[in-house]
N, C-alpha and C positions, 0 to 999 in steps of 0.2 A: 829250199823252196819246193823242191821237188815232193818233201813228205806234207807238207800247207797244201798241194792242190790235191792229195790223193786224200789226206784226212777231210775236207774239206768235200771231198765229191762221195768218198763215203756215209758222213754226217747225213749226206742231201737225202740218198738212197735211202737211210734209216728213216729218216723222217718221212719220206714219202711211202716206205712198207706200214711206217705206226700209223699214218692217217689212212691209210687202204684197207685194214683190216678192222678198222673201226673197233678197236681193242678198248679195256680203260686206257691205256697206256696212248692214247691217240693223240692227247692234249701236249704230250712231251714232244711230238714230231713238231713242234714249234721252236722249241727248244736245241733240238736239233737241227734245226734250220738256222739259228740265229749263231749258232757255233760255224756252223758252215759260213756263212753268210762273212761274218770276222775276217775267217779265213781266205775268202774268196776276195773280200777288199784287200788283207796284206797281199796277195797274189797280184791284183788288179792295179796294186799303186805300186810296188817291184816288177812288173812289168808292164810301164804306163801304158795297159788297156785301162781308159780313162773311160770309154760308155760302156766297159763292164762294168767298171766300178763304179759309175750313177748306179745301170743296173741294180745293181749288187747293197746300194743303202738304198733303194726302194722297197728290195727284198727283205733288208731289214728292220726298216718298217712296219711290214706286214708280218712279219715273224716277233715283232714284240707287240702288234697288236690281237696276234692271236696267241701268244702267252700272256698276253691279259684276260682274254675272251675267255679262253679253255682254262685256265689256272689259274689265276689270281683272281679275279671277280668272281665265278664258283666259291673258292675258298674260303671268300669275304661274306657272301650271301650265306655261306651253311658257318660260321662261327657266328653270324648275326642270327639263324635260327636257333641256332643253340643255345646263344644267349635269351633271346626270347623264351623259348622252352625252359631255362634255368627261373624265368621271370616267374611265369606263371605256376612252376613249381611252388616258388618260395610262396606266390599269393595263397595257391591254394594252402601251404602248410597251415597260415598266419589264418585259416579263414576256419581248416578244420580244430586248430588249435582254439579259437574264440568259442564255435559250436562246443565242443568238449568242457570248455570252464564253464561256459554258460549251463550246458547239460548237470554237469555236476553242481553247480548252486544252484539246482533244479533239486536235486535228489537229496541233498542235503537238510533243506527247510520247505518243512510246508508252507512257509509263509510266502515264500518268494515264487509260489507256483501263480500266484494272485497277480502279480505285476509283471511276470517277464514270463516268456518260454522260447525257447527255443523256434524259428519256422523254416522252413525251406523254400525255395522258389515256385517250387512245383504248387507245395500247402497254400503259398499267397496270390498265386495265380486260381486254384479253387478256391479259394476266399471273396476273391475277384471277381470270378464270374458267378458264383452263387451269390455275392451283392447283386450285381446285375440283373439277373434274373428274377429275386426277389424283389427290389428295386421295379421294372417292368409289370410285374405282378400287382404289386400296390398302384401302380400308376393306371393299370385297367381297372382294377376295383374301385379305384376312386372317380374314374370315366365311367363307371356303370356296366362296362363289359364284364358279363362273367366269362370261366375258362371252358 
């Protein structure tokens, strides 16, 4: 019993140096607290201190909800950005992949320069607004305003 309360008050210290020095390693003093915590209930029900031991699974509580907080939701959220980043990967391959075949049955035949080309977002946004503008232009010319 004797080696459960000293492992156990050890633990505690470790964890509380990992959360004090605000290290990466901070998230783990949770961790270290929930081993303590174990520990300190087998101590707490071998020697029926019974409002240690509520104590003692409140603290354990709290020590698996910040081994959720610090560790496991982090790790959730950044394999979920990764997977996103893997996402957008693939689109762009699949997008510069279509530009490329398209470019090349560009280069190929001159017949097919007639019916397709290649554009960009950027090219059909200039497309767009020099509609526009010419567009505006005919509409005062047709008003009688000149420029």
């Amino acid at each position: 019993m004797h080696n459960v309360e000293m492992l156990s008050a050890a633990l505690w210290l470790l964890g509380a140096i990992l959360l004090a020095t605000k290290s990466r390693y901070a998230g783990l003093a949770f961790v270290a607290w929930f081993v303590s915590n174990i520990g300190w209930l087998i101590f707490g029900a071998r020697n029926d201190h019974w409002f240690f031991f509520a104590q003692q699974i409140g603290f354990t509580v709290t020590s698996l909800l910040g081994i959720w907080n610090w560790l496991v939701h982090p790790a959730l959220r950044e394999a979920e950005a990764e997977a996103e980043g893997a996402r957008e990967q693939r689109a762009r391959a699949v997008i510069v992949h279509h530009l490329d075949r398209d470019f090349v049955a560009l280069t190929m035949g001159s017949h097919i320069l007639h019916t397709t080309a290649p554009v960009t977002y950027m090219a059909l946004e200039r497309i767009y607004v020099a509609g526009e503008e010419e567009g505006r232009a005919l509409e005062r010319e047709r008003a009688g305003v000149r420029p």
